[in-house]
C-alpha positions as CSV (number, residue, x, y, z in Angstrom):
1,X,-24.4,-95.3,-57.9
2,X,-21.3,-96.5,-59.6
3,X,-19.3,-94.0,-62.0
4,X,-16.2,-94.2,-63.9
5,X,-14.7,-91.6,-61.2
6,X,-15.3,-94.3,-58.6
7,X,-13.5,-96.9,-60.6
8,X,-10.6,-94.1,-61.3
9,X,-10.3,-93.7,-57.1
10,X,-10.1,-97.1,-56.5
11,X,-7.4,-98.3,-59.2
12,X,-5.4,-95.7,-57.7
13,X,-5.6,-97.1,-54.1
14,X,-4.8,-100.3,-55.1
15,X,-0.6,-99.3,-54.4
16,X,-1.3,-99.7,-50.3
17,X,-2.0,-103.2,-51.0
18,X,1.4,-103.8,-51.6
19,X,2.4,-102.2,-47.9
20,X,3.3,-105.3,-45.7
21,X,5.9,-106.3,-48.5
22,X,7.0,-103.1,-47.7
23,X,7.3,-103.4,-43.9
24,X,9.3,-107.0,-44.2
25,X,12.0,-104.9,-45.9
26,X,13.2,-103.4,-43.0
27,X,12.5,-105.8,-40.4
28,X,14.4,-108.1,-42.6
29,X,17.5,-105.5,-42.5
30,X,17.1,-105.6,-38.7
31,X,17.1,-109.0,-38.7
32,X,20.5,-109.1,-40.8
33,X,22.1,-106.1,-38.2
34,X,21.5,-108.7,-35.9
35,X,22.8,-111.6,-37.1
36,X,26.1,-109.3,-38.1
37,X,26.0,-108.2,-34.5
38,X,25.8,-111.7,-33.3
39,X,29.0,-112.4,-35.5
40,X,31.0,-110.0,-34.7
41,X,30.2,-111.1,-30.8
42,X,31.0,-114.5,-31.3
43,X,34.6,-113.2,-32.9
44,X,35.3,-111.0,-30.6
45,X,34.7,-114.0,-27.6
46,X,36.9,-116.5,-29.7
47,X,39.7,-113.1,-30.2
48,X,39.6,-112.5,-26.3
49,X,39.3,-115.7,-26.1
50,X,42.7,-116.8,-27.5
51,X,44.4,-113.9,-26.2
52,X,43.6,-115.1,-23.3
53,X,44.7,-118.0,-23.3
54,X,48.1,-116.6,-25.1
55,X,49.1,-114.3,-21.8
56,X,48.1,-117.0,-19.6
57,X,50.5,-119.2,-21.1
58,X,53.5,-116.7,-21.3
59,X,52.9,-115.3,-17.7
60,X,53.1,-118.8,-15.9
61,X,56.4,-119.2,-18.4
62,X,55.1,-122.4,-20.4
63,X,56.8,-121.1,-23.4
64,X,60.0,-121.7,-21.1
65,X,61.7,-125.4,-21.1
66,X,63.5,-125.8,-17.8
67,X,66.9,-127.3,-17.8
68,X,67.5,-130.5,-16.1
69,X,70.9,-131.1,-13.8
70,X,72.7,-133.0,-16.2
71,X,72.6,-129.6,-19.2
72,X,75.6,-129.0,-21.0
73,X,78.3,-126.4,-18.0
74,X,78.1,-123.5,-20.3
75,X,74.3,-122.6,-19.9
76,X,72.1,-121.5,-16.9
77,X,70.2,-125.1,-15.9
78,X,66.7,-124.7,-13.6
79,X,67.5,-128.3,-12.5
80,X,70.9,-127.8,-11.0
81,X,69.1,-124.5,-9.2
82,X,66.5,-126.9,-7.5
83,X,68.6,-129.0,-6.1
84,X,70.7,-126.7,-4.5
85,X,67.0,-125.4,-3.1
86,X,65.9,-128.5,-2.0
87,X,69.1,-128.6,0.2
88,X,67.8,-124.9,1.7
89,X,64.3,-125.2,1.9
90,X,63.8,-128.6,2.7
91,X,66.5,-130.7,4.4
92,X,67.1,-127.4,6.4
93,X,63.6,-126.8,8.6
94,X,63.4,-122.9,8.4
95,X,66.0,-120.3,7.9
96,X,64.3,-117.5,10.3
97,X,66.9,-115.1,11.5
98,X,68.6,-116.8,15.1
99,X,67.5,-120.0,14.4
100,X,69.9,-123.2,13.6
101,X,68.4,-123.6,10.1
102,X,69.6,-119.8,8.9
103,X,73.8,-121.1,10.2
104,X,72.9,-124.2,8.2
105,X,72.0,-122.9,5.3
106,X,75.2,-119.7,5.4
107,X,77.4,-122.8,6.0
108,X,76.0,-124.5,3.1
109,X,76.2,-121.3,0.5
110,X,79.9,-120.7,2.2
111,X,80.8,-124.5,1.2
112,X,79.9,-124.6,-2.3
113,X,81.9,-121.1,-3.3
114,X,85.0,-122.3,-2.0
115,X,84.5,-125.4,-3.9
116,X,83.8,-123.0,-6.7
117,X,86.6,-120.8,-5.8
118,X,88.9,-123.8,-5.5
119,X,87.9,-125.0,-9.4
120,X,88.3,-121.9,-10.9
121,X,90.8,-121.4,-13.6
122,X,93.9,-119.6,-13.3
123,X,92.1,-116.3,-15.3
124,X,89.6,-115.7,-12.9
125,X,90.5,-114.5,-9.1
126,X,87.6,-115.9,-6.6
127,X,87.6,-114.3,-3.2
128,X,84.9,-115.7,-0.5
129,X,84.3,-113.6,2.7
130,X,81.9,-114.6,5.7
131,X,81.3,-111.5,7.8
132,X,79.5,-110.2,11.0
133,X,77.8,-107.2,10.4
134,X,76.4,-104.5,12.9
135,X,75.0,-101.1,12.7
136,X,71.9,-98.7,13.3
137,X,69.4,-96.9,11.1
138,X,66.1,-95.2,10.6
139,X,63.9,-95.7,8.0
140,X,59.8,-94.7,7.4
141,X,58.0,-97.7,6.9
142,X,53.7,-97.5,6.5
143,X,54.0,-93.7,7.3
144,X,55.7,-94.0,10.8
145,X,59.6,-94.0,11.9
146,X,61.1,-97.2,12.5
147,X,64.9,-97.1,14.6
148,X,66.8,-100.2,14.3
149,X,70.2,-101.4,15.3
150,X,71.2,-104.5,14.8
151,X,75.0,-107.1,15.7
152,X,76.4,-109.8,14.1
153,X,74.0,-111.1,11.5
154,X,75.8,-112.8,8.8
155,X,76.4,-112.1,5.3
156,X,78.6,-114.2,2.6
157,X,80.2,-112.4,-0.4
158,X,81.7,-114.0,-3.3
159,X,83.7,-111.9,-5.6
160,X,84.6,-112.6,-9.4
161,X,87.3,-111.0,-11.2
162,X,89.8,-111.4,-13.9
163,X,93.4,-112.2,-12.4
164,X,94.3,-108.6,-13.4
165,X,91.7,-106.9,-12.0
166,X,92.5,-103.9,-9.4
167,X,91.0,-104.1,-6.0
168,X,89.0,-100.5,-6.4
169,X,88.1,-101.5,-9.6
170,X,83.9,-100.8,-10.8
171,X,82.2,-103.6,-9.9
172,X,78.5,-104.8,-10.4
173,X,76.5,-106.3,-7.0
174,X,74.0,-109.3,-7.3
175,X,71.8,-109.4,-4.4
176,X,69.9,-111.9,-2.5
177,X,68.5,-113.2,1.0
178,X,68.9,-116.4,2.4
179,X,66.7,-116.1,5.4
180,X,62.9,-116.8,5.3
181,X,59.9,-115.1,7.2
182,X,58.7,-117.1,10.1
183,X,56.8,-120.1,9.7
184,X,57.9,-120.2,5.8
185,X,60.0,-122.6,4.1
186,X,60.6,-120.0,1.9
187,X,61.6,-121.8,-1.3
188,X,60.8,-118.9,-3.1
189,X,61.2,-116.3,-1.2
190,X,64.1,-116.1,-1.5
191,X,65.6,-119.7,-1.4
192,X,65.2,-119.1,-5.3
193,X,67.2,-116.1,-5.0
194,X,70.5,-117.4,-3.4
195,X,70.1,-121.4,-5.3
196,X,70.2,-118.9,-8.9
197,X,73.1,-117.0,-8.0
198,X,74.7,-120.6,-6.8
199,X,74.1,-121.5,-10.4
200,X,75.3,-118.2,-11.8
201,X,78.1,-117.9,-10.1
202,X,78.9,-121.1,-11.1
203,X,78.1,-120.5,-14.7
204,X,80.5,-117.2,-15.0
205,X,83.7,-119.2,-14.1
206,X,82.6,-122.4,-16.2
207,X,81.7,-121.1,-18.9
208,X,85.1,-119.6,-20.0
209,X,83.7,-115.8,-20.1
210,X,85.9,-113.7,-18.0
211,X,84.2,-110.5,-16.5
212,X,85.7,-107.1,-17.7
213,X,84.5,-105.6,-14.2
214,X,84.4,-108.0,-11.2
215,X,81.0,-109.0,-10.3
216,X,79.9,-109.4,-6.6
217,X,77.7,-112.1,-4.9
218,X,75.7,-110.5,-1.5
219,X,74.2,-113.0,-0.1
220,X,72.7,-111.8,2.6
221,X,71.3,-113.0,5.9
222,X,68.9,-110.6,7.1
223,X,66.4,-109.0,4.9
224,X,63.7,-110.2,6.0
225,X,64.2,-108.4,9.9
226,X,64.1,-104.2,7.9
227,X,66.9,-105.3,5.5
228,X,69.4,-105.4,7.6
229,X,71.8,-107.4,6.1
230,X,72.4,-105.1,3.0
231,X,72.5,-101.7,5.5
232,X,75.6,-104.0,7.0
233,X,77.4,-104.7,3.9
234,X,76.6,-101.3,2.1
235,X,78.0,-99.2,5.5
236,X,81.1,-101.4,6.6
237,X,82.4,-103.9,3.7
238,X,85.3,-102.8,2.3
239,X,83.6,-103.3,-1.4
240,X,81.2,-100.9,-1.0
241,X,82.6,-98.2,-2.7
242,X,83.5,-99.8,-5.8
243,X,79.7,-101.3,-6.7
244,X,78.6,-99.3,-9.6
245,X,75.2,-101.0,-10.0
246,X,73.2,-103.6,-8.8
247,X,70.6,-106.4,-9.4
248,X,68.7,-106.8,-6.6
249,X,66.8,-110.7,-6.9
250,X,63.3,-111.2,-4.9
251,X,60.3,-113.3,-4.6
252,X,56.6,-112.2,-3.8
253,X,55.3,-115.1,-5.5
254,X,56.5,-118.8,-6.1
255,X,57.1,-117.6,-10.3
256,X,55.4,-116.5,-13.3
257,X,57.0,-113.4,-14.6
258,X,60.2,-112.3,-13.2
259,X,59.5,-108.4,-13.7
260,X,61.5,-105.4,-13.0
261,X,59.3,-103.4,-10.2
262,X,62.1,-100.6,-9.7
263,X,64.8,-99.6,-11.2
264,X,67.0,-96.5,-11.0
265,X,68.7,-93.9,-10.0
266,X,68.2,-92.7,-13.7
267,X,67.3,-95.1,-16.7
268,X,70.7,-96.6,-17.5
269,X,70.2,-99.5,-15.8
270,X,66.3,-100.1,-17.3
271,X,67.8,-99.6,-21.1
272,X,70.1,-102.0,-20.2
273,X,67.6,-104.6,-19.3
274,X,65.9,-103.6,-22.5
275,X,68.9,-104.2,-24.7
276,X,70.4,-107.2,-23.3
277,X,67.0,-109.4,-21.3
278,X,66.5,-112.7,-23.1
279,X,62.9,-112.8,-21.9
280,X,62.2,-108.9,-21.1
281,X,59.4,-108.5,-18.1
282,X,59.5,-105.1,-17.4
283,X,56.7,-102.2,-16.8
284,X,57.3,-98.9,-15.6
285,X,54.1,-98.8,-14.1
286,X,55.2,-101.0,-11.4
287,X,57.6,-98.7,-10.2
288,X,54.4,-96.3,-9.8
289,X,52.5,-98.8,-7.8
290,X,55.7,-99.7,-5.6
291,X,55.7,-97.0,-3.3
292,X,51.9,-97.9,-2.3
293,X,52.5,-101.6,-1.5
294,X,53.4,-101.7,2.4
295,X,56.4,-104.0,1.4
296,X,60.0,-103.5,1.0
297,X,62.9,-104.7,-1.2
298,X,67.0,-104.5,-0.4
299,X,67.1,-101.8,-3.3
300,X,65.3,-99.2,-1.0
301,X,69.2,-99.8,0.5
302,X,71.0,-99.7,-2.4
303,X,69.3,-97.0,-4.4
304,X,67.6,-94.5,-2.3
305,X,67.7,-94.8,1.9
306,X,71.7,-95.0,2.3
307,X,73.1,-95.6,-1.0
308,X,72.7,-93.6,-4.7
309,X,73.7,-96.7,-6.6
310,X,71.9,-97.3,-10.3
311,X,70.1,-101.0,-10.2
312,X,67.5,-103.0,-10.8
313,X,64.9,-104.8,-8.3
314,X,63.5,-108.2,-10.3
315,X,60.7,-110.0,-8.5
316,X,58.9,-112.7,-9.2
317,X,55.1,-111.6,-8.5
318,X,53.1,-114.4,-10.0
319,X,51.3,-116.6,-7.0
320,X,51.5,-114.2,-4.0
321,X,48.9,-116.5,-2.1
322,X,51.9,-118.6,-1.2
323,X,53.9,-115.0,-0.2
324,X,55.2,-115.4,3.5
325,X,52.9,-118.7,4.3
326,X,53.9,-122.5,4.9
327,X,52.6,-123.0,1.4
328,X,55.8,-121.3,-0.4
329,X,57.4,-124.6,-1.0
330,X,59.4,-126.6,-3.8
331,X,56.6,-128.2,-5.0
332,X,54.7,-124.7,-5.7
333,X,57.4,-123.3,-8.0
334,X,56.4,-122.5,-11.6
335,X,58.4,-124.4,-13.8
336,X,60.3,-122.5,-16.4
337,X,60.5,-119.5,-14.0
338,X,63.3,-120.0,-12.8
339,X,65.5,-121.0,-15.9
340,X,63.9,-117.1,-17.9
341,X,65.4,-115.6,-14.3
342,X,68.5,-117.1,-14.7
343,X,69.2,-116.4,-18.4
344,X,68.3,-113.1,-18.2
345,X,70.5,-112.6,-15.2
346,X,73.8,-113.9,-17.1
347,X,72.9,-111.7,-20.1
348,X,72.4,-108.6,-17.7
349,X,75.6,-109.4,-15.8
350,X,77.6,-109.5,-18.8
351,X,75.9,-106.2,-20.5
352,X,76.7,-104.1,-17.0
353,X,80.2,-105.5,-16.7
354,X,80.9,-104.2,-20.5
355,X,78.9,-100.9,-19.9
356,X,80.6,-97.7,-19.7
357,X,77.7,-96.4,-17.3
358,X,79.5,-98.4,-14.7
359,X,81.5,-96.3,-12.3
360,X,82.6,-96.5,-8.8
361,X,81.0,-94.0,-5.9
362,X,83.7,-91.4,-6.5
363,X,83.3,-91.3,-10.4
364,X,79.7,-91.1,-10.0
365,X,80.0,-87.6,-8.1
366,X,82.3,-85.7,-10.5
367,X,79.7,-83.2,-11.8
368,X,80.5,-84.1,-15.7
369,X,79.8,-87.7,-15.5
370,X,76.8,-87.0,-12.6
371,X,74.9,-84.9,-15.7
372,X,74.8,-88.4,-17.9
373,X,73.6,-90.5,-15.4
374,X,70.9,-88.5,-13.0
375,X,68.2,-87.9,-15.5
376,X,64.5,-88.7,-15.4
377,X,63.1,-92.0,-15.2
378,X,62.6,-93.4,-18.3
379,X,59.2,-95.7,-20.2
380,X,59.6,-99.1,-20.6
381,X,57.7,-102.0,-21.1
382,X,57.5,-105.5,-22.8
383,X,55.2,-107.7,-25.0
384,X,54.4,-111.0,-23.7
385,X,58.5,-111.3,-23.3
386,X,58.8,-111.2,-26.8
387,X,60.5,-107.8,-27.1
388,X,60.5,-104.4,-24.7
389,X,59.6,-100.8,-26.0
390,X,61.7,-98.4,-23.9
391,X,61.9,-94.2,-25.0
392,X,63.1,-91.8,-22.7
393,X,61.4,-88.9,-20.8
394,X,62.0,-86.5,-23.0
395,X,60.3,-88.4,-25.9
396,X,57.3,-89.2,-24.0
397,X,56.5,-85.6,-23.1
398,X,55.8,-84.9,-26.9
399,X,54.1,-88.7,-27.5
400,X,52.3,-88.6,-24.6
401,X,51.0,-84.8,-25.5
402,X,49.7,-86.1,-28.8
403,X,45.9,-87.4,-28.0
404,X,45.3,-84.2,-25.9
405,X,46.1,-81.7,-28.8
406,X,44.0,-84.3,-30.9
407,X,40.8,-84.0,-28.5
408,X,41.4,-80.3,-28.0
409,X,41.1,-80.2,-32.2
410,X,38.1,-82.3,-32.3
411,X,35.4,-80.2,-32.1
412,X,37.2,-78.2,-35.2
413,X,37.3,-81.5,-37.3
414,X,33.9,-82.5,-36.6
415,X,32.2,-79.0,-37.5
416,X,34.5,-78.6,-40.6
417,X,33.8,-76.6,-42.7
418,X,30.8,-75.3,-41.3
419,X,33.0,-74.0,-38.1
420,X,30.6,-71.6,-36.1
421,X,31.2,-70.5,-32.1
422,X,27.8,-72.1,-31.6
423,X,28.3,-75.1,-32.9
424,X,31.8,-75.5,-31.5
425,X,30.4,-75.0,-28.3
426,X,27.6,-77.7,-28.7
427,X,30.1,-80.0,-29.7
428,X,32.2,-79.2,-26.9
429,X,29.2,-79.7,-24.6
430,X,28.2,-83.1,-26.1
431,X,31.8,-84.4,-25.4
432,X,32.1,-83.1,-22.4
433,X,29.4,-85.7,-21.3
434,X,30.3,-88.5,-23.3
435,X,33.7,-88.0,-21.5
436,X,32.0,-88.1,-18.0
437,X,29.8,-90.8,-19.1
438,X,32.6,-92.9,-19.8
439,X,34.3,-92.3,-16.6
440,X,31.1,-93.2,-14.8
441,X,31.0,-96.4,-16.5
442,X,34.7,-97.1,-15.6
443,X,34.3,-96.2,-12.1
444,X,31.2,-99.0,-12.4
445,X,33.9,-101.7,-14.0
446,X,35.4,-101.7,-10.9
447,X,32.6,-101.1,-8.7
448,X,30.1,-104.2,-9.6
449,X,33.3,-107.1,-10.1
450,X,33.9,-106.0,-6.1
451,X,30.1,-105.9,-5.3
452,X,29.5,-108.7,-6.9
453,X,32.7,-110.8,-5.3
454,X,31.5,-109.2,-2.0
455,X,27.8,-110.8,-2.3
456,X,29.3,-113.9,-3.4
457,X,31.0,-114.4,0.3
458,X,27.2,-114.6,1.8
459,X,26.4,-117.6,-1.0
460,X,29.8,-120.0,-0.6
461,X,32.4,-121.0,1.7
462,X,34.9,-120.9,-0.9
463,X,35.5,-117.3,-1.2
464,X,38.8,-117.0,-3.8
465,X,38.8,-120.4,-5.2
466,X,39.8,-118.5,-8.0
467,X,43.3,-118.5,-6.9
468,X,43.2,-122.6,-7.6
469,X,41.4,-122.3,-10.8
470,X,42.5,-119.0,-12.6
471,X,39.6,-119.4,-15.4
472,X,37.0,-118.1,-12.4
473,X,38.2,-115.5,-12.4
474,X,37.4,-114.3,-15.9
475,X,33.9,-115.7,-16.2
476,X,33.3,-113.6,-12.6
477,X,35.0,-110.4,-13.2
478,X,35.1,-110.1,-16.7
479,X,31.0,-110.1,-17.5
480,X,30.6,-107.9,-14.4
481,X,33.1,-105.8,-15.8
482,X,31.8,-105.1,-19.1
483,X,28.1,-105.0,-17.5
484,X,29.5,-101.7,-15.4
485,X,31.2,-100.0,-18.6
486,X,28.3,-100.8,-21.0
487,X,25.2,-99.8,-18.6
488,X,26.0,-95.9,-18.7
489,X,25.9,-96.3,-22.4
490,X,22.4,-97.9,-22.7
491,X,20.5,-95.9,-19.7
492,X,22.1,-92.2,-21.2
493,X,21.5,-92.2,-24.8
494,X,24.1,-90.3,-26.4
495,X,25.0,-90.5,-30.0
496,X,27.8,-92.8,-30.9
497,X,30.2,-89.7,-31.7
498,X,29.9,-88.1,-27.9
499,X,30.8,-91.8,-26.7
500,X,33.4,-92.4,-28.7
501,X,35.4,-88.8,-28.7
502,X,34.3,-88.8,-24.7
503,X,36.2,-91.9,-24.2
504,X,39.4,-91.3,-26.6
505,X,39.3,-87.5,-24.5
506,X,39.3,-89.5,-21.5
507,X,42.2,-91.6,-21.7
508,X,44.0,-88.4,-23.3
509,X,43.4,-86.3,-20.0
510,X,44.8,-89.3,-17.9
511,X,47.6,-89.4,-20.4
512,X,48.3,-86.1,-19.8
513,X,47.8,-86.0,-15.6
514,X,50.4,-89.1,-15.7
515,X,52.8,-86.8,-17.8
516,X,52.3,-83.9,-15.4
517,X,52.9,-85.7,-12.2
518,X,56.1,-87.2,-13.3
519,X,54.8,-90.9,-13.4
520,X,55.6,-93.2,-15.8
521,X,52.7,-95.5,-16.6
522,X,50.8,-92.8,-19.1
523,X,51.9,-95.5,-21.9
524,X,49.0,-97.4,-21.2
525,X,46.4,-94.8,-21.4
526,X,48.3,-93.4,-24.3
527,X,48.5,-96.7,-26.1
528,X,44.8,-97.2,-25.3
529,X,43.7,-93.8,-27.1
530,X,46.0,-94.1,-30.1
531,X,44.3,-97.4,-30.1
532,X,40.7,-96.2,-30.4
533,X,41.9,-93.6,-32.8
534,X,43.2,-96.1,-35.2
535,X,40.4,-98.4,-35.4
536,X,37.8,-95.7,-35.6
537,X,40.1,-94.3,-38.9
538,X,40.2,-98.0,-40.3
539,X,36.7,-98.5,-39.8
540,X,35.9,-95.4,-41.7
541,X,38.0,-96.5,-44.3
542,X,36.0,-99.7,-44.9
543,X,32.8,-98.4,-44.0
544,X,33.5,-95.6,-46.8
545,X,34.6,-98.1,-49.4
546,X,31.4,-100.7,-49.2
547,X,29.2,-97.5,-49.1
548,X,30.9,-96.1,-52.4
549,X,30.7,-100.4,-53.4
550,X,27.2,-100.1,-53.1
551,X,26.5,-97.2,-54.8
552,X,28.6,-97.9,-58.0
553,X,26.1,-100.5,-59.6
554,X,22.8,-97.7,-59.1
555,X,25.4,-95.2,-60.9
556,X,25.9,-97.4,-63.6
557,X,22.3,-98.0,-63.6
């Protein structure tokens, strides 16, 4: 029977009717998160994308125009250094130690600095020296004890002075090998070396700048056989005591960046190359990574085996494929390498020749001058050779200290004001694993891009063609990469604050363990966690002005 109470109940269900509207709303919101998702994807790709392509062009030196051999005489020309290199690495077949091609090529070095020495103008004093050198040493090399003794390899030494200049007078050492490994042209390594210091040597006494301190030329004749050649000059040569630093010049690659993988005793020598490098390609990570690469360098000499002398160790590292092989030829040189090397060498030379740092071995050892010189090894690094940050030791113990007082505060700030032992201790808890998690999904960055290139071997023949075309290597690595550091996050739900303070406390802690250990490459850890600090506080900001945007027209309302 139909009442009026009847028609009552059913005018008020009719509201559900309107429920499917309803459920479009938010659908429709997902659908938006989306598409914002999908935007801020496709910007990030092009951003990577671009920056990519930015350090990819500055690390192969593109943003570097090579000198041909006809450039003005005043200025460092790439041009004139090849030709001097095709003399050495190709018209001369090989330069292995005992073999005609290494006489050749001293005879060739020796003839041009006397016809240098014999242009030189009546301010400069140009002495050129061949010598014999012989001698005996032990050395660790790959965790075992190596004896050597070694007679008559050759070395020649070109000194530059002003025609006042006093024969036990501070001097600074440029250092480079003539000989090549076995089966090598060795146009890089290090034909490159001597052919710059041909053209900088040149370039000192034609240029009309007169060195303050004399500068020495080593070019030396056996480093490739356990550095022999600079154990002979630093043990016997009568110049030895007067070096007060040193730039040591190598090659484990045919270009690319010229970077500063040591440097030391001290950080004079690194602030130095801070101040004073044209195109700045220095990290002091590398110096951290040196001692674990079974390889060796003439500063090991210098700086730390037999010698205590302050210096530098430059080496190009950029195309190590052709290190040591028959493929480290002329033609395999990266243009524009070799003219950032040899600016950057004339502005060092000039900036340790005017320093005050620069004293001979018995100034070095008076205990009041020792105390300015022997400190701890300072942080450096450059921007795309744009410009170098360098701070000393002490600064970075307070810097680098910063993110790990700012994680060990977090759980205060995120419980504030409402600050209770429990809930300090949850939060502690829920960071704790957001901090593991992260590392979990580092350790699987790694671990899938060399599971993944390991599988690839069973599917092609061509197992590092990436070497030929550098853009492999991104599209293989990268996605594999972010695949590792991205799965924790989706199989172990945590909430977006435990990943976030569990990754910034995770790159604090590293921070900190670089800092105890007395290493030097916590800047990149530190950088990275100031990093994730500073976007999280400027996307707060704008998140908190569009949420008080959107809520100003309802108050008005």
């Amino acid at each position: 029977m139909y009442t009026p109470d009847e028609d009552v109940t059913t005018t008020a269900a009719a509201p559900p009717m309107a429920t499917p509207a309803s459920r479009l709303r938010p659908a429709a919101d997902a659908a938006a998160a989306v598409a914002d998702a999908m935007r801020v994807l496709l910007a990030l790709t092009v951003l990577y994308g671009a920056m990519s392509f930015l350090v990819y062009h500055v690390i192969h030196m593109r943003h570097v125009a090579p000198l041909g051999p006809d450039a003005l005489p005043g200025v460092f020309s790439e041009g004139r250094v090849l030709q001097h290199l095709r003399r050495l690495a190709v018209d001369i077949p090989g330069r292995q130690e005992g073999s005609p091609g290494l006489e050749a090529a001293a005879q060739y070095i020796k003839g041009q600095l006397e016809g240098l020495a014999a242009q030189a103008r009546p301010e400069y004093r140009v002495e050129v020296e061949e010598t014999l050198v012989s001698g005996s040493f032990s050395m660790m090399f790959l965790r075992h004890r190596v004896t050597l003794g070694y007679r008559n390899h050759k070395n020649i030494v070109m000194r530059i002075s002003s025609n006042v200049s006093e024969e036990d007078e501070p001097s600074l050492l440029v250092n480079g090998h003539f000989d090549s490994p076995l089966g090598s042209p060795g146009a890089a390594d290090c034909g490159s070396c001597v052919a710059s210091m041909l053209e900088l040597s040149r370039l000192i006494l034609e240029s009309g700048w007169v060195p303050p301190r004399p500068v020495i030329f080593l070019f030396n004749g056996a480093e490739e056989l356990f550095l022999l050649g600079s154990h002979g000059f630093i043990k016997t040569h009568k110049w030895n005591s007067t070096i007060g630093a040193f730039i040591n010049i190598e090659a484990s690659g045919s270009g690319g960046a010229d970077l500063v993988c040591q440097s030391g005793p001290g950080s004079w020598p690194s602030r130095i190359y801070a101040q004073t490098a044209k195109y700045p390609m220095a990290n002091s990570v590398a110096q951290d990574m040196f001692g674990i690469i079974p390889g060796d360098t003439d500063y090991r000499i210098f700086a730390e085996d037999i010698a205590n002398i302050p210096g530098l160790d430059i080496i190009f590292v950029l195309g190590g494929y052709f290190y040591h092989t028959s493929y480290d030829t002329l033609e395999n040189l990266l243009p524009g390498s070799i003219q950032a090397r040899g600016e950057n060498l004339f502005n060092l030379v000039k900036a340790f020749t005017n320093s005050s740092m620069l004293l001979k071995e018995s100034e070095r050892y008076n205990t009041t001058v020792n105390d300015r010189i022997v400190n701890l090894r300072a942080i450096f690094f450059d921007y795309m050779t744009w410009f170098m940050i360098f701070y000393p030791r002490d600064v970075s113990l307070i810097l680098h200290s910063l993110p790990v007082a700012v994680f060990l505060l977090t759980p205060l700030f995120l419980n504030f004001p409402n600050i209770t032992m429990m809930s300090v201790f949850r939060t502690v808890l829920d960071l704790a694993r957001g901090m593991l998690l992260h590392a979990f999904g580092v350790s699987l960055a790694i671990v899938i891009p060399a599971m993944a290139a390991g599988l690839r071997l069973l599917f092609t023949k061509n197992a590092m063609n990436w070497f030929s075309h550098p853009y492999l290597a991104f599209f293989m690595f990268v996605p594999a990469s972010l695949v590792g550091l991205l799965l924790p996050r989706f199989i172990w739900g945590l909430s977006e604050q435990s990943h976030f303070w569990g990754a910034f406390g995770l790159y604090s802690l590293i921070t900190l363990a670089y800092m105890l250990a007395g290493l030097s490459g916590g800047f990149l850890t530190f950088f990275i966690s100031m990093s994730l600090l500073l976007g999280r506080f400027i996307i707060s900001s704008i998140s908190r002005k569009q949420f008080s945007q959107q809520q100003s027209p309802g108050i008005v309302a």
